[in-house]
DRENPA-3360 file (N, C-alpha, C; in nm, 2 decimals, always signed):
BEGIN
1 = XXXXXXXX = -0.80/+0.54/+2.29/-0.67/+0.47/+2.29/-0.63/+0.44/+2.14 ~ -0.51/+0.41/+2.08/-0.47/+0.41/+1.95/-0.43/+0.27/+2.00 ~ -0.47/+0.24/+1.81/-0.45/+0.11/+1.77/-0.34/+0.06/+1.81 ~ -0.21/+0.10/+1.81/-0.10/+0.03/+1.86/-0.06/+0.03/+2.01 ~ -0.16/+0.09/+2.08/-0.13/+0.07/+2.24/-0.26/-0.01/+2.25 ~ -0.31/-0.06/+2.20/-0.45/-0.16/+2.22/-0.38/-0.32/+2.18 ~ -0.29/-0.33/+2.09/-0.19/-0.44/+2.04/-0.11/-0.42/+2.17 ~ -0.04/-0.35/+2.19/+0.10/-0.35/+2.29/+0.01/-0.43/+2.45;
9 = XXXXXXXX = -0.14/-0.37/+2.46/-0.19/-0.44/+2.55/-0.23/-0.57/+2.56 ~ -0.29/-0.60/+2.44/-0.30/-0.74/+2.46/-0.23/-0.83/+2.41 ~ -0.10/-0.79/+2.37/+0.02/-0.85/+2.37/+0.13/-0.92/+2.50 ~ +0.06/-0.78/+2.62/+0.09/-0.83/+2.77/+0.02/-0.95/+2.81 ~ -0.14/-0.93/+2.80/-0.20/-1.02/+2.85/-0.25/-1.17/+2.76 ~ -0.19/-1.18/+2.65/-0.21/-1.32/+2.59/-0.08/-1.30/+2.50 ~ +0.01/-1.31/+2.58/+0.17/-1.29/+2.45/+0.16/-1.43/+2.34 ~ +0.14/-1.54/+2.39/+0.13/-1.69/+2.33/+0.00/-1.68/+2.26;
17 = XXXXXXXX = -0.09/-1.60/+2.22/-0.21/-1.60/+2.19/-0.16/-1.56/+1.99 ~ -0.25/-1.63/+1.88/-0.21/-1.64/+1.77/-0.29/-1.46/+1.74 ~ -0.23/-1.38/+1.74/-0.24/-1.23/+1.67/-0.28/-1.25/+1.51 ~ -0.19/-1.29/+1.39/-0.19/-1.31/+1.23/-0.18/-1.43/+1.20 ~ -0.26/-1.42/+1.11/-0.25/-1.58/+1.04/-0.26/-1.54/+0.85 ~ -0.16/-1.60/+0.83/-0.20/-1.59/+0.66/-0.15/-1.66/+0.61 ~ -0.21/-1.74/+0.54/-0.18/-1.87/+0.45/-0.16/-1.96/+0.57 ~ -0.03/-2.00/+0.58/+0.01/-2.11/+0.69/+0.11/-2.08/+0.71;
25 = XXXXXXXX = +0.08/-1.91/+0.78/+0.24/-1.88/+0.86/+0.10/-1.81/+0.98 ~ +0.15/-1.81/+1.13/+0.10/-1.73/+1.20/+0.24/-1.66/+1.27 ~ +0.19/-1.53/+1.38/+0.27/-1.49/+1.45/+0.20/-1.48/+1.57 ~ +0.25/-1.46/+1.68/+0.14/-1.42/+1.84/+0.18/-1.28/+1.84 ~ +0.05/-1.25/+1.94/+0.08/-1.16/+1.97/+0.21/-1.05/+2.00 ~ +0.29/-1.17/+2.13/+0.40/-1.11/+2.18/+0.52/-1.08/+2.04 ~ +0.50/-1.17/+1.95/+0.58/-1.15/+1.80/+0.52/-1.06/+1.72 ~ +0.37/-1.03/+1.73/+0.39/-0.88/+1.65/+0.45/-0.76/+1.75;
33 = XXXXXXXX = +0.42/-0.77/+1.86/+0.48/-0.65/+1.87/+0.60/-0.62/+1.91 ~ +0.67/-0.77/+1.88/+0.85/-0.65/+1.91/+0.87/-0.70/+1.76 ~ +0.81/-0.72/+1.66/+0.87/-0.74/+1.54/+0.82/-0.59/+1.51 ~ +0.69/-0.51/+1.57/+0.63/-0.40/+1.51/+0.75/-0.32/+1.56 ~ +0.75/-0.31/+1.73/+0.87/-0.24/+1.76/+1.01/-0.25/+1.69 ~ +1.01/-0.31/+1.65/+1.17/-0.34/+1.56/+1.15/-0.23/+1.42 ~ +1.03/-0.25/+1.38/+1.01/-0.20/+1.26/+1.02/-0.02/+1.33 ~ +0.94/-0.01/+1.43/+0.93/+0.14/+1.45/+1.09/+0.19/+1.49;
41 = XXXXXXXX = +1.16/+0.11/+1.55/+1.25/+0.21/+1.55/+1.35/+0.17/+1.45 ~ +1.37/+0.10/+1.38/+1.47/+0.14/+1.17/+1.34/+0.29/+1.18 ~ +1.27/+0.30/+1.17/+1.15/+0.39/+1.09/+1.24/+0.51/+1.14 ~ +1.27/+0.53/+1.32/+1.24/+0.63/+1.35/+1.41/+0.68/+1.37 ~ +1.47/+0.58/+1.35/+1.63/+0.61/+1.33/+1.66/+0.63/+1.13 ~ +1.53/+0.63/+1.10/+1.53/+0.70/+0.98/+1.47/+0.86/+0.95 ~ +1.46/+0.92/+1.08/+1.38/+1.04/+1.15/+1.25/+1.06/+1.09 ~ +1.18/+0.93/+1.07/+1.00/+0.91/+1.06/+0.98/+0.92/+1.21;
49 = XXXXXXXX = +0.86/+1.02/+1.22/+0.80/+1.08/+1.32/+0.64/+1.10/+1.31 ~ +0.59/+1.20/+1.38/+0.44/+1.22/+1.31/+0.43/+1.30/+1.17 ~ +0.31/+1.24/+1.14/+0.24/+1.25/+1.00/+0.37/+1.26/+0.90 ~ +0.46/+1.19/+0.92/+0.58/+1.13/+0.77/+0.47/+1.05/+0.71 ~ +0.44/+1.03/+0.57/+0.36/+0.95/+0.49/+0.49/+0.83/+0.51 ~ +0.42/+0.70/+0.50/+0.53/+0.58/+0.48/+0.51/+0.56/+0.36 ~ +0.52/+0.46/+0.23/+0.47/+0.36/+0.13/+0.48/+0.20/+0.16 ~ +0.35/+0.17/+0.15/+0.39/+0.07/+0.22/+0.34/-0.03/+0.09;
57 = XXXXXXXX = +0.43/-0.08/+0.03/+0.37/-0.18/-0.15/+0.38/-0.36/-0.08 ~ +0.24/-0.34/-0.04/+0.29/-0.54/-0.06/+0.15/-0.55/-0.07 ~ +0.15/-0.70/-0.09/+0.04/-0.82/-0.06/+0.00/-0.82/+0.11 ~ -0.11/-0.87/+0.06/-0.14/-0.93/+0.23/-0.07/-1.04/+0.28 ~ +0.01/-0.95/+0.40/+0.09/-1.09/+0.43/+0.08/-1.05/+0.60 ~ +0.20/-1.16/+0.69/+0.24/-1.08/+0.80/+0.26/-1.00/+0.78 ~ +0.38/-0.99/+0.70/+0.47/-0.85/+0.69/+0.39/-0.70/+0.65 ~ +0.27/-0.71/+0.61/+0.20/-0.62/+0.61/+0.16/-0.55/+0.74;
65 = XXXXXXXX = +0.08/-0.65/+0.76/+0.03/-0.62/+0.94/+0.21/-0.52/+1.01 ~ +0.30/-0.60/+1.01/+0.41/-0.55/+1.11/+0.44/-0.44/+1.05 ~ +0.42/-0.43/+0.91/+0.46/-0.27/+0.87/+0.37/-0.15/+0.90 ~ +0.24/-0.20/+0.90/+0.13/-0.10/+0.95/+0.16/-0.07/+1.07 ~ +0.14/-0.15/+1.15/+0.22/-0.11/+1.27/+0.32/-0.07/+1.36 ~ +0.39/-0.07/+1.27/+0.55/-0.05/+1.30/+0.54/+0.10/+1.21 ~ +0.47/+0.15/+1.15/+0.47/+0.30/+1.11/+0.37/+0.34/+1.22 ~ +0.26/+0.33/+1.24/+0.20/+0.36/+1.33/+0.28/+0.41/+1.48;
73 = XXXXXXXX = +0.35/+0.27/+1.53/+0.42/+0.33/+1.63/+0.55/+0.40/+1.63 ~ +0.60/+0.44/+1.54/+0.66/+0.51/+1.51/+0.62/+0.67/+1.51 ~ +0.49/+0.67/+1.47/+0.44/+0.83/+1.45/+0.40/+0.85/+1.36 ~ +0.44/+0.76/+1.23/+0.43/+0.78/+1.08/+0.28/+0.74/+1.04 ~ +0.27/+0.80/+0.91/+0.20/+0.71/+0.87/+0.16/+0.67/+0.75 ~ +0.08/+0.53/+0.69/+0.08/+0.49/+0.62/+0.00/+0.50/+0.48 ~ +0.01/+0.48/+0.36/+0.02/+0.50/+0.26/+0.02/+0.33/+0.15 ~ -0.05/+0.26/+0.15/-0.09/+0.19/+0.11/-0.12/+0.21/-0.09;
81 = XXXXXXXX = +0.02/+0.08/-0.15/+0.05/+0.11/-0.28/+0.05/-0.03/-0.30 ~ -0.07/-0.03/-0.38/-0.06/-0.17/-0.49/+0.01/-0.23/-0.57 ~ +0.07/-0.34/-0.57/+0.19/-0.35/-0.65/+0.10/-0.38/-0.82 ~ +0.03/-0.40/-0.80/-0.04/-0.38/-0.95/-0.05/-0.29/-1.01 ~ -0.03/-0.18/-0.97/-0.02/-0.05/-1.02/+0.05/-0.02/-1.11 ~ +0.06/+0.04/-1.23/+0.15/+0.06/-1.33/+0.26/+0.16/-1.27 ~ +0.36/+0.11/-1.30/+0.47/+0.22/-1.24/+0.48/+0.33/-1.23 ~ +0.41/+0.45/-1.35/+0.38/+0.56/-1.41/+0.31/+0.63/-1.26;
89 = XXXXXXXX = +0.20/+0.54/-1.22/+0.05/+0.52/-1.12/+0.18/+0.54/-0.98 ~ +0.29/+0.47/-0.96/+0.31/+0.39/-0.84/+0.46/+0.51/-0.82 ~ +0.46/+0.58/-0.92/+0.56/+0.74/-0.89/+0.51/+0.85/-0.91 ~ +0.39/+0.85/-0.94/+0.35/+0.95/-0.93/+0.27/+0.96/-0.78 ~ +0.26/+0.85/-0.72/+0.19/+0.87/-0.57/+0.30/+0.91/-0.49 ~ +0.43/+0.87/-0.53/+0.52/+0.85/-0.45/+0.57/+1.00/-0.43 ~ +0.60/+1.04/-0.55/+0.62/+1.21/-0.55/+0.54/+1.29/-0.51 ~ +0.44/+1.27/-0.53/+0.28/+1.36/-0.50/+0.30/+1.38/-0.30;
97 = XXXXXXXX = +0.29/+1.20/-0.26/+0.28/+1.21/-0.13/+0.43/+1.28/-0.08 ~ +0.50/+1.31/-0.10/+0.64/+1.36/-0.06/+0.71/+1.21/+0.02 ~ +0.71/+1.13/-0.04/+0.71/+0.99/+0.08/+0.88/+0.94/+0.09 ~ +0.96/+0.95/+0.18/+1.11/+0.94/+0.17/+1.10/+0.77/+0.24 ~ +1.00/+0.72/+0.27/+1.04/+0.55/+0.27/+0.91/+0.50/+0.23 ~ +1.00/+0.38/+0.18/+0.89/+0.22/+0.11/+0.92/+0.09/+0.18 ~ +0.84/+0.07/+0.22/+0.80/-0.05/+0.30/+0.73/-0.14/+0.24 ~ +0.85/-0.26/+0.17/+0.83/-0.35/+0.07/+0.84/-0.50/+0.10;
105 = XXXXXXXX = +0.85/-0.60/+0.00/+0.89/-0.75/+0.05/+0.98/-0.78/-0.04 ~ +1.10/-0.85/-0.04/+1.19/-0.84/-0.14/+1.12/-0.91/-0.27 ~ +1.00/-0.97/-0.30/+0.98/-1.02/-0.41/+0.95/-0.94/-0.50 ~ +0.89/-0.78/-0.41/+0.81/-0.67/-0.43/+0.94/-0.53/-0.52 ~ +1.04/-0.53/-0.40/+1.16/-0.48/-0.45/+1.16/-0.39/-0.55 ~ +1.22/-0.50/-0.66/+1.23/-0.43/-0.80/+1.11/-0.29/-0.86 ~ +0.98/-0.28/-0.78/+0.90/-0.20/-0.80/+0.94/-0.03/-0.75 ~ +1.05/-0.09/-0.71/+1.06/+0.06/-0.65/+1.20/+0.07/-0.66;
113 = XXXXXXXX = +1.26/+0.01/-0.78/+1.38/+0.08/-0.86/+1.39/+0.21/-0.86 ~ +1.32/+0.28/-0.93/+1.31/+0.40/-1.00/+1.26/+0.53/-0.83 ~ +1.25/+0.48/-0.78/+1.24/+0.58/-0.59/+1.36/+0.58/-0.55 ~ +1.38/+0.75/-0.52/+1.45/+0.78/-0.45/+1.48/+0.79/-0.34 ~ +1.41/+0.71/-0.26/+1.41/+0.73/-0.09/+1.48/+0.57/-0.06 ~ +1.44/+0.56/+0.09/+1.47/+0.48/+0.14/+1.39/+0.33/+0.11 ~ +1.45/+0.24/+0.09/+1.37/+0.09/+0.08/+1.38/+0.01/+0.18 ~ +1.28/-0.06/+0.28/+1.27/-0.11/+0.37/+1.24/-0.29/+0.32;
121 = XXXXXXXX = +1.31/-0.38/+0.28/+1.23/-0.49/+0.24/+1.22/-0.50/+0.39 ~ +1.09/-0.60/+0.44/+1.07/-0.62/+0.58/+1.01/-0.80/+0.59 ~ +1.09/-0.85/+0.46/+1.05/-0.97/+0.53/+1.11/-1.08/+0.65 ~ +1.04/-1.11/+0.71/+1.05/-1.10/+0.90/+1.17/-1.21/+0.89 ~ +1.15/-1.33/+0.80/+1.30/-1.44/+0.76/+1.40/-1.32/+0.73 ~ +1.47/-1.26/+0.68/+1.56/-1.30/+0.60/+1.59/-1.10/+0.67 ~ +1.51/-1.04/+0.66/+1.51/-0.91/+0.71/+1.60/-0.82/+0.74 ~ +1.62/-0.66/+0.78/+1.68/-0.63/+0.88/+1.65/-0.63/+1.04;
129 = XXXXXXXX = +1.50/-0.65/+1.04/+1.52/-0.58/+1.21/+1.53/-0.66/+1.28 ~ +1.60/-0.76/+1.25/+1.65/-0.87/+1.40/+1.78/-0.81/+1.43 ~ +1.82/-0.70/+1.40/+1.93/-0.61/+1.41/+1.87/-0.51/+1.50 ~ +1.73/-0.47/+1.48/+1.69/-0.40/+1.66/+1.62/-0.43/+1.74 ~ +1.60/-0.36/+1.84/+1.56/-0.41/+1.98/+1.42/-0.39/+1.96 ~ +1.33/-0.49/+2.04/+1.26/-0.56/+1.99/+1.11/-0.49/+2.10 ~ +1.16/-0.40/+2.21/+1.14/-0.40/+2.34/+1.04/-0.24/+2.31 ~ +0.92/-0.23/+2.37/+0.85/-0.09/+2.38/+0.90/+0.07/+2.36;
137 = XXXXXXXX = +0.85/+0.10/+2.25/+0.97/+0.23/+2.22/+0.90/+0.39/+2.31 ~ +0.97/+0.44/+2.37/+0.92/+0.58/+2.41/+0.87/+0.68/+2.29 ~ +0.80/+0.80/+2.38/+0.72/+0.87/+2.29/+0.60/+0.85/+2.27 ~ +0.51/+0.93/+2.27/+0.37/+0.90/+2.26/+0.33/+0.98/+2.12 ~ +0.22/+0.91/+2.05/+0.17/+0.99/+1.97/+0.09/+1.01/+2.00 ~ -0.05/+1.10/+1.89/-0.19/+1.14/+1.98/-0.29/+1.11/+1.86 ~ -0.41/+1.12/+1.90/-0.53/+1.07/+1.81/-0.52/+1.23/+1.71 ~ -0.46/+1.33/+1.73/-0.41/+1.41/+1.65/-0.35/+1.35/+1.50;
145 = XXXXXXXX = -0.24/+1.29/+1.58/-0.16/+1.26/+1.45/-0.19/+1.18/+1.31 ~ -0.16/+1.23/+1.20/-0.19/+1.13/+1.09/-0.18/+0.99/+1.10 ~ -0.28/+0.96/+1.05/-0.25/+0.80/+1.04/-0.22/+0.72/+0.89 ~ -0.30/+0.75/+0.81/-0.27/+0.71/+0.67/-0.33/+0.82/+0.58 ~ -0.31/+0.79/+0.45/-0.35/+0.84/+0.35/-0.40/+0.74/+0.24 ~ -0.46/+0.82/+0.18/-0.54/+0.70/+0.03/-0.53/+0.80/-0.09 ~ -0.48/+0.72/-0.22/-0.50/+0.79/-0.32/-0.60/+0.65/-0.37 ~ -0.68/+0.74/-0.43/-0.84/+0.71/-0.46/-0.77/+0.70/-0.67;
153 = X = -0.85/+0.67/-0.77/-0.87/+0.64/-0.89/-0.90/+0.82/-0.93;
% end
């Protein structure tokens, strides 16, 4: 079973149950996954499907978690970019991986000036996806499909 249908399950059966915790924000279950679903379909009304590399530049945060997952259920997958990376470092992954979205935090933003794709800030306050629906998306992916990528040193 994939990680995001193993969430979507136990999101049925403990929705009020605390899913993330970081620093002194949590979310439940049932709020990661229509925040993830929210995320997957902007992703997939952005025609992210299987094995699309995402970029995904933040901190450990919620919004981390809902972006992993919200590419995951989408089809996509992710791509993990340190924002400490020298910018030089942080376009040259970005070109290399062919990556047409960044999945950022607006504090993060400015790091991805210089990218030509799409910018996703995804912080869950202030955000876009309380603009979509929140509710289980169709389509299945397979343990086939890409899941992430790593560039290594």
């Amino acid at each position: 079973m994939l990680l995001h249908h193993e969430i979507e399950l136990q999101a049925a059966r403990t929705p009020n149950a605390i899913a993330v915790t970081c620093a002194d924000k949590s979310i439940t279950y049932a709020e990661l996954d229509m925040y993830a679903n929210r995320c997957a379909r902007y992703l997939r009304e952005l025609g992210i499907g299987p094995d699309v590399i995402i970029g995904v530049l933040m901190e450990r945060s919620l919004e981390l978690v809902v972006g992993l997952l919200g590419i995951l259920k989408a089809g996509g997958a992710y791509l993990p970019l340190d924002p400490r990376y020298p910018e030089e470092r942080l376009n040259f992954i970005l070109a290399d991986a062919d990556v047409p979205v960044v999945i950022t935090l607006a504090s993060l933003a400015s790091r991805t000036d210089s990218f030509d794709g799409t910018v996703l800030t995804l912080d869950l306050e202030d955000g876009v996806l309380p603009e979509y629906n929140g509710s289980p998306l169709e389509g299945e992916n397979t343990p086939d499909d890409l899941a992430y990528v790593i560039y290594t040193s």
